[in-house]
N, C-alpha and C positions, 0 to 999 in steps of 0.2 A: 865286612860283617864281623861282629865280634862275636870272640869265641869264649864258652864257658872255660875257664882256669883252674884246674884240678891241681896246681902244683902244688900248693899248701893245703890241702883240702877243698871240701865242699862245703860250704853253707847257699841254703833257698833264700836266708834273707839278703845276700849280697846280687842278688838278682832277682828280688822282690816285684820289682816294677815291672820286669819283662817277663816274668810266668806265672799263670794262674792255677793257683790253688783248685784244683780239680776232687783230690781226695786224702785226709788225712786219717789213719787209723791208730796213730801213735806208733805205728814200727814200720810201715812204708806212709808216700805219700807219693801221687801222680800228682803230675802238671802239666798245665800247658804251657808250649812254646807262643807267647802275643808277639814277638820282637824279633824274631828270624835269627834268633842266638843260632852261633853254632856248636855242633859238635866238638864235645872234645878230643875224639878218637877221630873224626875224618874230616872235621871242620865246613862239613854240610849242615844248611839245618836241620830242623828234627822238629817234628809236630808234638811228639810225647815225651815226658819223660818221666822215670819210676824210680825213686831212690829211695834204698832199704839200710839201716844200719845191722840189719840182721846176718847171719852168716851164712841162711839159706832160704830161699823162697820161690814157690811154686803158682803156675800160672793158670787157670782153666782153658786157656788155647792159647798156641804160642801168635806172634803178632803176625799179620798176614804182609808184610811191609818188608821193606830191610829196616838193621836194628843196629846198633854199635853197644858195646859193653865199655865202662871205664871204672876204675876203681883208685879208690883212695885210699886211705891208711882206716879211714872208720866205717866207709861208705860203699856201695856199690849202684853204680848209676847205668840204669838202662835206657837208650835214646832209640827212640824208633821215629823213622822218617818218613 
């Protein structure tokens, strides 16, 4: 399974083809996992994912799942499984 690569950062388009643009508001965006990418924090896959360049961001209920957090130098990426 290949796993998303956070070393150098994140970009969605180096993983275009495996996740679907779900929702974009210009400060986050959700995805979906099509491709059984994994985790970059446990190398599981992950049916969601939520990435904010923002430095804070709130949820109306937290995920009902298990969930991994990773972060980059610009980015903060939430995976839930």
């Amino acid at each position: 399974m290949e796993r998303i690569d956070i070393s150098a950062g994140f970009s969605i388009h180096d993983y275009r083809t495996k996740l679907k643009l779900l929702h974009d508001d210009g400060d986050t965006r959700t995805l979906e996992n099509r491709a059984e990418l994994g985790c970059p924090s446990c190398g599981r896959a992950f049916t969601r994912l939520f990435v904010t360049e923002n430095a804070t961001a709130s949820f109306d209920a937290p995920p009902e799942r298990p969930f991994c957090l990773a972060r980059t130098e610009a980015k903060l990426l939430l995976l839930a499984h």
